[in-house]
C-alpha positions as CSV (number, residue, x, y, z in Angstrom):
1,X,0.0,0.0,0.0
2,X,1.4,3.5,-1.1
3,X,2.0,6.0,1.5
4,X,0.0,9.0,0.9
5,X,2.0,11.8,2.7
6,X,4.9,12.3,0.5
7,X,3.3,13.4,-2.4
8,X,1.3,15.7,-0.1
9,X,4.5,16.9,1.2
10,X,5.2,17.4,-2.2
11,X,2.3,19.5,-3.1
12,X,2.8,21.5,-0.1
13,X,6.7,22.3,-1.1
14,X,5.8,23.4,-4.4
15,X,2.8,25.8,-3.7
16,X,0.7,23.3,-5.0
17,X,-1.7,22.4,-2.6
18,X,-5.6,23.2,-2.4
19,X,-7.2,24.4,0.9
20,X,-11.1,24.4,1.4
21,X,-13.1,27.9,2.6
22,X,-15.7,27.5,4.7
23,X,-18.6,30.0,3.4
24,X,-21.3,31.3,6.3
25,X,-23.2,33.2,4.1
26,X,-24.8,32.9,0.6
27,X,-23.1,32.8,-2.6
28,X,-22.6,36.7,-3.3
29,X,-20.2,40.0,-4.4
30,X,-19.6,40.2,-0.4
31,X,-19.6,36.9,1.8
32,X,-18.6,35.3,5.0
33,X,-15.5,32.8,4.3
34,X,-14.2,31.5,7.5
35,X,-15.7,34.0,10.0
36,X,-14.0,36.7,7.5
37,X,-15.9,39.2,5.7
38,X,-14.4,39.8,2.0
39,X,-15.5,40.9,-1.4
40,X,-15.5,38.0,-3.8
41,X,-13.9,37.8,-7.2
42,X,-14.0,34.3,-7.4
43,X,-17.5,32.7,-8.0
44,X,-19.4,31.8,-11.8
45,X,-22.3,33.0,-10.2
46,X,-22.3,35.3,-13.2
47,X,-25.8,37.1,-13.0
48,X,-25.8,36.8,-8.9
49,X,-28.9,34.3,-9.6
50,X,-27.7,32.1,-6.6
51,X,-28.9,34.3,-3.8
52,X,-32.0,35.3,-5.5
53,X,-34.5,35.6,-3.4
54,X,-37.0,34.7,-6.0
55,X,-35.3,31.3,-6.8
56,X,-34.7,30.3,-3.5
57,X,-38.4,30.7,-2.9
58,X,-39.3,28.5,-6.0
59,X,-37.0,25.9,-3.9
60,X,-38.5,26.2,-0.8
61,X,-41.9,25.9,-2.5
62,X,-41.3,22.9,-4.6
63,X,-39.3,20.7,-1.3
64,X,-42.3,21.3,0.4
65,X,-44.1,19.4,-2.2
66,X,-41.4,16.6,-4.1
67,X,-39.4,16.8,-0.8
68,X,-35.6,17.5,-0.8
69,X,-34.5,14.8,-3.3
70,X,-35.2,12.7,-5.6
71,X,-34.7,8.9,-4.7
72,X,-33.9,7.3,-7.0
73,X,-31.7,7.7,-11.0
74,X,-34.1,8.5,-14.0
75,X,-34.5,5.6,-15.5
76,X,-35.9,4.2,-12.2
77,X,-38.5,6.2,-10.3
78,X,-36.5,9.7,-9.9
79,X,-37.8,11.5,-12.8
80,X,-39.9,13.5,-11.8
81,X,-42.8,16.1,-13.5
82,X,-40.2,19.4,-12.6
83,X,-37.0,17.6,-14.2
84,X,-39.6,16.8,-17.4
85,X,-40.9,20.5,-17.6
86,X,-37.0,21.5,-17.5
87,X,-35.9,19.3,-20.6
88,X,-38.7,20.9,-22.5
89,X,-37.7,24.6,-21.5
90,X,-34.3,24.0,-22.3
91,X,-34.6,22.4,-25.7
92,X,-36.8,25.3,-26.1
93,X,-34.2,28.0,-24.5
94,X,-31.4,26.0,-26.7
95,X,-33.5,25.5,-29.6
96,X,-32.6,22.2,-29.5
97,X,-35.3,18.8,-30.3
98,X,-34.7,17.9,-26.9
99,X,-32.4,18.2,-23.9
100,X,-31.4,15.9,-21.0
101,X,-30.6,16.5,-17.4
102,X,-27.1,15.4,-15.6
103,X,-26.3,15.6,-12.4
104,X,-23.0,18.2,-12.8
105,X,-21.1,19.5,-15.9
106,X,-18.8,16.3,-15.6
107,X,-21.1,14.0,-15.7
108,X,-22.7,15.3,-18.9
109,X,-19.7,15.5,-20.6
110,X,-18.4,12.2,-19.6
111,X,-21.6,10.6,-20.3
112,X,-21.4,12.6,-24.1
113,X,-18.2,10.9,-24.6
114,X,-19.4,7.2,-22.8
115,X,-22.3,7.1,-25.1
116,X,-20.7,8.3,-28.6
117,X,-17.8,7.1,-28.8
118,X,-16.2,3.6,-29.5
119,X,-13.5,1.4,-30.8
120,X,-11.7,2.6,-33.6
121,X,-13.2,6.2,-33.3
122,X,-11.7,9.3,-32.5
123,X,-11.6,12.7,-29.9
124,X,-10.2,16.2,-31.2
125,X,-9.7,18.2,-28.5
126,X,-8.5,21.9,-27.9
127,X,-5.5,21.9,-25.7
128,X,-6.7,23.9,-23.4
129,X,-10.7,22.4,-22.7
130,X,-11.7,22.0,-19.4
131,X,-10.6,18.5,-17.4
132,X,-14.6,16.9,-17.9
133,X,-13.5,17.8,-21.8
134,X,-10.5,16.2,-21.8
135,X,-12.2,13.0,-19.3
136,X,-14.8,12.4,-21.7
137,X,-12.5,12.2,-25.1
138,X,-9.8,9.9,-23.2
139,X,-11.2,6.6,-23.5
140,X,-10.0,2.7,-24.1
141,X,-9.6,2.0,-27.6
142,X,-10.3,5.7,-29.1
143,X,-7.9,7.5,-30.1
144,X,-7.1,11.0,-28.9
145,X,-5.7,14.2,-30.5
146,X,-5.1,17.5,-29.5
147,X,-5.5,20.6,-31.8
148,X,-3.9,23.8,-30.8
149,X,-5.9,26.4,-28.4
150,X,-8.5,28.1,-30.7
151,X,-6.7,26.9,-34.0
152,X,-8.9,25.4,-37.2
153,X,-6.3,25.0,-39.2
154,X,-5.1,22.8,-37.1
155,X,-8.0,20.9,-36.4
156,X,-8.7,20.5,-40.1
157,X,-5.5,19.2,-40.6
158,X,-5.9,16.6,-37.9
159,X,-9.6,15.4,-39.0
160,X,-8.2,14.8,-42.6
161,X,-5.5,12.2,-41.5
162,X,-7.7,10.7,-39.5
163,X,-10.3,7.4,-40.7
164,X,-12.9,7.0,-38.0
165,X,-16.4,6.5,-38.6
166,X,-17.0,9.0,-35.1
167,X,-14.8,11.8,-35.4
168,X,-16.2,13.8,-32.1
169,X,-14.7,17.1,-31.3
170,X,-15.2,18.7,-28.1
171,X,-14.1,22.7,-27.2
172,X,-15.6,24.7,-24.4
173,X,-17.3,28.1,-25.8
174,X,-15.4,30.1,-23.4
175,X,-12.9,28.4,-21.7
176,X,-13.1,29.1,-18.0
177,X,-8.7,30.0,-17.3
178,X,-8.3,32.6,-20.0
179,X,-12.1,34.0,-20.4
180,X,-11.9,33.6,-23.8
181,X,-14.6,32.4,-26.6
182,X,-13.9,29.3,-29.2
183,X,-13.8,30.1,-32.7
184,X,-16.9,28.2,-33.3
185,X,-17.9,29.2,-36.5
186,X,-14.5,28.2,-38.2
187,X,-14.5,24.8,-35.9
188,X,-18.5,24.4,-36.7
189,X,-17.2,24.7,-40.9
190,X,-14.0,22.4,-40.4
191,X,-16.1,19.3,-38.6
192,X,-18.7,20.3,-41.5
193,X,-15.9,19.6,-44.2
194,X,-14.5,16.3,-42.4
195,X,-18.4,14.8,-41.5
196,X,-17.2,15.3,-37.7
197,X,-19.7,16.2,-35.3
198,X,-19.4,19.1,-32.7
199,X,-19.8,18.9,-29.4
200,X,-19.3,22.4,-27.6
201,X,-19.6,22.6,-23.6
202,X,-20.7,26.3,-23.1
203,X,-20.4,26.4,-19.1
204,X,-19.2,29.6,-19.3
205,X,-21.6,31.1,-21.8
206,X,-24.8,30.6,-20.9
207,X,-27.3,32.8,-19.5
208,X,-24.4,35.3,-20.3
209,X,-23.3,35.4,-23.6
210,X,-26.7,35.8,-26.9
211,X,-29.8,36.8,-27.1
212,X,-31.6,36.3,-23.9
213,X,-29.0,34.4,-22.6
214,X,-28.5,31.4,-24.8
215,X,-24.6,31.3,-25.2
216,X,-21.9,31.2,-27.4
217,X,-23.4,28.9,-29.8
218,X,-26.0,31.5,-30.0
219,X,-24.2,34.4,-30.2
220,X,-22.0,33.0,-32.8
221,X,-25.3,32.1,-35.1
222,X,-24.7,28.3,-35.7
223,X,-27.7,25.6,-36.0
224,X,-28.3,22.8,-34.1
225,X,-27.3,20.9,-37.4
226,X,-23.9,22.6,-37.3
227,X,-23.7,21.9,-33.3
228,X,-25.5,18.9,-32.6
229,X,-24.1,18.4,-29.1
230,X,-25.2,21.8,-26.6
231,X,-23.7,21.3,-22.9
232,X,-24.7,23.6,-20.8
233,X,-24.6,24.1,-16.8
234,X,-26.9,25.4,-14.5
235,X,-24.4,25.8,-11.2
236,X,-23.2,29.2,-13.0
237,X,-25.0,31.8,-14.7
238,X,-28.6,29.8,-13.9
239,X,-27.7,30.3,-10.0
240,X,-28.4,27.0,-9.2
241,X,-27.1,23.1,-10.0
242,X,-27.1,20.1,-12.1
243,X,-26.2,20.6,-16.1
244,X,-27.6,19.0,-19.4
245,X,-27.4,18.2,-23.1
246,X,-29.2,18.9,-25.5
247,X,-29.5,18.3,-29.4
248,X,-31.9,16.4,-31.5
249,X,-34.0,13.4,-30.5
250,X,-32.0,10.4,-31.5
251,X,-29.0,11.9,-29.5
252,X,-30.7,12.4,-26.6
253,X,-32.7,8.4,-26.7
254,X,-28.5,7.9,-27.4
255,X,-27.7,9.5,-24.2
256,X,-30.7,7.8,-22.2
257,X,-29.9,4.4,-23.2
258,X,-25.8,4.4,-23.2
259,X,-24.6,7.2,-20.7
260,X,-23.3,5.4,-17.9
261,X,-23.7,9.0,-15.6
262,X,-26.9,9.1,-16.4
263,X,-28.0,5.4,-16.1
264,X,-26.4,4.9,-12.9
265,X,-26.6,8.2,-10.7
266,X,-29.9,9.9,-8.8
267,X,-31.3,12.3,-10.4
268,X,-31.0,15.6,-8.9
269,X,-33.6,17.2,-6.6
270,X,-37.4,17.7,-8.0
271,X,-36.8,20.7,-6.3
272,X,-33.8,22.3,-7.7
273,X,-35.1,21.9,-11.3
274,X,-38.0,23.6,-10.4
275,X,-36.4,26.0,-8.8
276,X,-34.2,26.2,-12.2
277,X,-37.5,26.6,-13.8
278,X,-38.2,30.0,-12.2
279,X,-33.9,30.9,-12.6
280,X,-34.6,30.0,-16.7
281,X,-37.4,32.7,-17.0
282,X,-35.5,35.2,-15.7
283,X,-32.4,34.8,-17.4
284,X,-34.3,35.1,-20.4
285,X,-35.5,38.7,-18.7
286,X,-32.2,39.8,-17.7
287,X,-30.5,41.7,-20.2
288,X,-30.2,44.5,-17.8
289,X,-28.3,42.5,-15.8
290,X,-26.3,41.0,-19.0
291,X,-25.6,44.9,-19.6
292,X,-24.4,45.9,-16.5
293,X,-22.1,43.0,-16.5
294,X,-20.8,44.1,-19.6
295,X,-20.4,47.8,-18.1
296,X,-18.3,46.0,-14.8
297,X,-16.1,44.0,-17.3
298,X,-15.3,47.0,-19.3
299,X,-14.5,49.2,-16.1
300,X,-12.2,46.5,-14.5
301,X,-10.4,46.3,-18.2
302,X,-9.8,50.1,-18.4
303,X,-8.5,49.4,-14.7
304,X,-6.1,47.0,-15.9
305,X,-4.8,49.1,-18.8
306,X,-3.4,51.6,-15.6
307,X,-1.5,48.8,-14.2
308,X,1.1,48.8,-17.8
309,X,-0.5,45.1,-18.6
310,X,-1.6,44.1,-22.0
311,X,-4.8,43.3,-21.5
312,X,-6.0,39.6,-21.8
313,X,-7.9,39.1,-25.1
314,X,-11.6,38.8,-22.7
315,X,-14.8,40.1,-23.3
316,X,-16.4,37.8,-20.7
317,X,-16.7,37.9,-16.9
318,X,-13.5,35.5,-16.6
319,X,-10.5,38.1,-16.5
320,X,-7.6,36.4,-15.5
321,X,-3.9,38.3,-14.5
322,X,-0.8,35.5,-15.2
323,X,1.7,36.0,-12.7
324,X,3.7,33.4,-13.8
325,X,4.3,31.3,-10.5
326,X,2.7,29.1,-8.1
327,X,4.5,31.2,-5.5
328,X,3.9,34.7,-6.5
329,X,0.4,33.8,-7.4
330,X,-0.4,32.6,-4.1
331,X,1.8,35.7,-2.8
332,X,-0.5,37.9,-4.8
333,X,-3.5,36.7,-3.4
334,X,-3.4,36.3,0.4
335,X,-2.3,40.2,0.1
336,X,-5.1,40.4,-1.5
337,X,-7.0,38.8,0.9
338,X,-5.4,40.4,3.5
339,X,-7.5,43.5,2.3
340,X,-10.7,41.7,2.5
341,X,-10.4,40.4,-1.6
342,X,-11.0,36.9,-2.2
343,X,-9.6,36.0,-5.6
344,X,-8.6,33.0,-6.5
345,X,-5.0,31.8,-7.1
346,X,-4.7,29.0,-10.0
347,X,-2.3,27.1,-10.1
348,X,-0.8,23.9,-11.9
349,X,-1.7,21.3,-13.1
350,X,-4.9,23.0,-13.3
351,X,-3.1,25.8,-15.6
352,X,0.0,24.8,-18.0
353,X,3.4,25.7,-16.0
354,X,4.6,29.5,-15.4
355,X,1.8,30.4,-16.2
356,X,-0.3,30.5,-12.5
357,X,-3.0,33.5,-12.6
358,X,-5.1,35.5,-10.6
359,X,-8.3,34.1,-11.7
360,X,-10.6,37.6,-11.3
361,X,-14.4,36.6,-12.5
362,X,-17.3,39.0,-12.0
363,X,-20.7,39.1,-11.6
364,X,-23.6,41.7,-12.4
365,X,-24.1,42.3,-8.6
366,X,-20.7,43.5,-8.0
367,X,-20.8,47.4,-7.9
368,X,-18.5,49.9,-9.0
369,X,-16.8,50.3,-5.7
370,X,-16.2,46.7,-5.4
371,X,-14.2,47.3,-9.5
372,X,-12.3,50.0,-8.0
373,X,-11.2,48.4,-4.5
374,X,-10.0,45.6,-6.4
375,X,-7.9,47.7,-9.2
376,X,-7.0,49.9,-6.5
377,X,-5.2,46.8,-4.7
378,X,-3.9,45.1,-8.0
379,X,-1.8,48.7,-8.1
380,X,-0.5,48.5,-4.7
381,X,0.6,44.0,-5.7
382,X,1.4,44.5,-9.3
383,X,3.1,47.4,-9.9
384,X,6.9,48.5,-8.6
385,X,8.2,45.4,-8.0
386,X,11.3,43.6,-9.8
387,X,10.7,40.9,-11.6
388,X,6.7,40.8,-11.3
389,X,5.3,41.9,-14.9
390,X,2.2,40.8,-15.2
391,X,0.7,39.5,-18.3
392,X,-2.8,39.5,-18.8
């Protein structure tokens, strides 16, 4: 039996290791974290849906009636009239046939890549998709390519040396270290070219990004034909939990009848997708609060100009500073935190090497006096000292 403790030791040594805060309050711009009062620039809780007083009581209403959970996996006797009226709403949301509801965001992509692909047939992923991506692509028997970050070229070059019956590539729409959006349009025209089909995880995107709210797929105009596989999450923008797919009707029977994290996990609580029912209409409605996002996102950016940073290539909520090091992120951010600013440090392996960041994400109900306390202490961190440029 290995020993554990070395390799924690390890970690530990090399500014590597990952701590748990304990949060007495509800998710928010300003929050309790271990008896501590600090303004947060950590959370995906993009539209500051998961305090909403209005969702929560849609919660509360619908426990009191299907209880607190569900008892039982779909396919057996968990599936219950709220998760039904969701799938419906966010086929419609998605324009989509149908959608499907997964416990988390891993599980749906891992149950994407359980149920399409085989032996003999192939995953093209970006280098730089998120783990449940990656997960759901590495598989026995498949084989496994990387294209380069954002790159078509690249991807078309890899599809055409490639003989696979399944030719499945996955990207995030924004991918959630460098804020950025996928190229989806020239990816959606590449798998078009090579008979590949698209799968695009858009965590990050919706309820933020499109019309109303429906993402990068959206936003960039594409079909459901042109992306037949829509991940989406509801832990982030929506406020509350659980994720799905959706896409036309014989992927999602696919799904139902193959995806082992589907098959073989509970459903999640009537309750929560009712209470994701109520978050979904008012996404829709919140293009006020999509606006004064936008407004926050554009003030912290001019902020960021001041501090002689090029500025990371972001329209989005995620706006991350590299620092370069495990040990001068982590530096950065407990003086940070020191001033009552909780942003997150990210670190290896979850980010390539040298490149550790402060991971700053921000939400409509930040203020502007939460924007300029932060920029005000990335001056004071950042700035004047030897050796720590920051690039953006």
């Amino acid at each position: 039996m290995r020993d554990l403790k070395p390799a924690l030791e390890q970690r530990r040594n090399d500014r590597l290791y990952r701590a748990r805060r304990v949060a007495d309050s509800a998710q928010g711009p300003e929050m309790v974290l271990d008896g501590e009062r600090v303004i947060t620039f950590c959370s995906n809780d993009y539209l500051g849906l998961a305090g909403d007083e209005r969702i929560a009581a849609a919660l509360a209403d619908a426990a009191r009636h299907w209880g607190a959970g569900s008892g039982a996996a779909h396919l057996v006797n968990g599936h219950a009239r709220p998760h039904h009226e969701l799938e419906d709403a966010l086929a419609a949301f998605t324009g989509r046939e149908r959608a499907l509801l997964f416990s988390t965001g891993y599980m749906a992509n891992l149950g994407v890549g359980s149920a399409l692909l085989a032996r003999g047939d192939c995953a093209f992923e970006d280098r730089l998709n998120h783990a449940s991506l990656i997960d759901a692509g590495y598989r026995p028997h498949v084989g496994f390519q990387r294209y380069r970050h954002n790159d078509a070229t690249d991807l078309d070059r890899r599809l055409g040396r490639v003989a696979a019956e399944e030719k499945l590539v996955l990207t995030d729409g924004v991918f959630s270290m460098d804020g950025d959006v996928a190229p989806l349009r020239n990816l959606a025209a590449v798998c078009g070219r090579h008979e590949a089909r698209l799968a695009v995880d858009d965590a990050h995107g919706i309820g933020v990004l499109g019309e109303g709210g429906r993402g990068s797929v959206a936003a960039a105009g594409l079909s459901a034909a042109e992306v037949p596989v829509l991940v989406g999450t509801l832990g982030k923008a929506f406020g509350t939990a659980g994720a799905f797919v959706a896409g036309d009707a014989d992927l999602i029977e696919t799904l139902i009848q193959s995806a082992r994290t589907y098959i073989y996990t509970t459903a999640i609580p009537p309750a929560v997708a009712a209470a994701t029912l109520a978050s979904l209409g008012i996404v829709e409605a919140s293009d006020d609060r999509r606006a004064r996002l936008s407004a926050l996102i554009e003030r912290f950016r001019a902020g960021i100009a001041d501090l002689d940073a090029e500025p990371v290539d972001s329209r989005t909520p995620i706006q991350p500073l590299i620092v370069g090091s495990a040990e001068r992120a982590l530096a950065v951010s407990d003086a940070l935190l020191e001033e009552g600013l909780l942003v997150t440090a990210i670190r290896p392996p979850t980010v390539p090497p040298n490149t550790a960041r402060l991971r700053v994400t921000l939400s409509a109900t930040h203020d502007e006096t939460h924007i300029d306390r932060l920029l005000e202490a990335l001056r004071r961190h950042l700035v004047g000292h030897a050796g720590s440029s920051v690039t953006p």
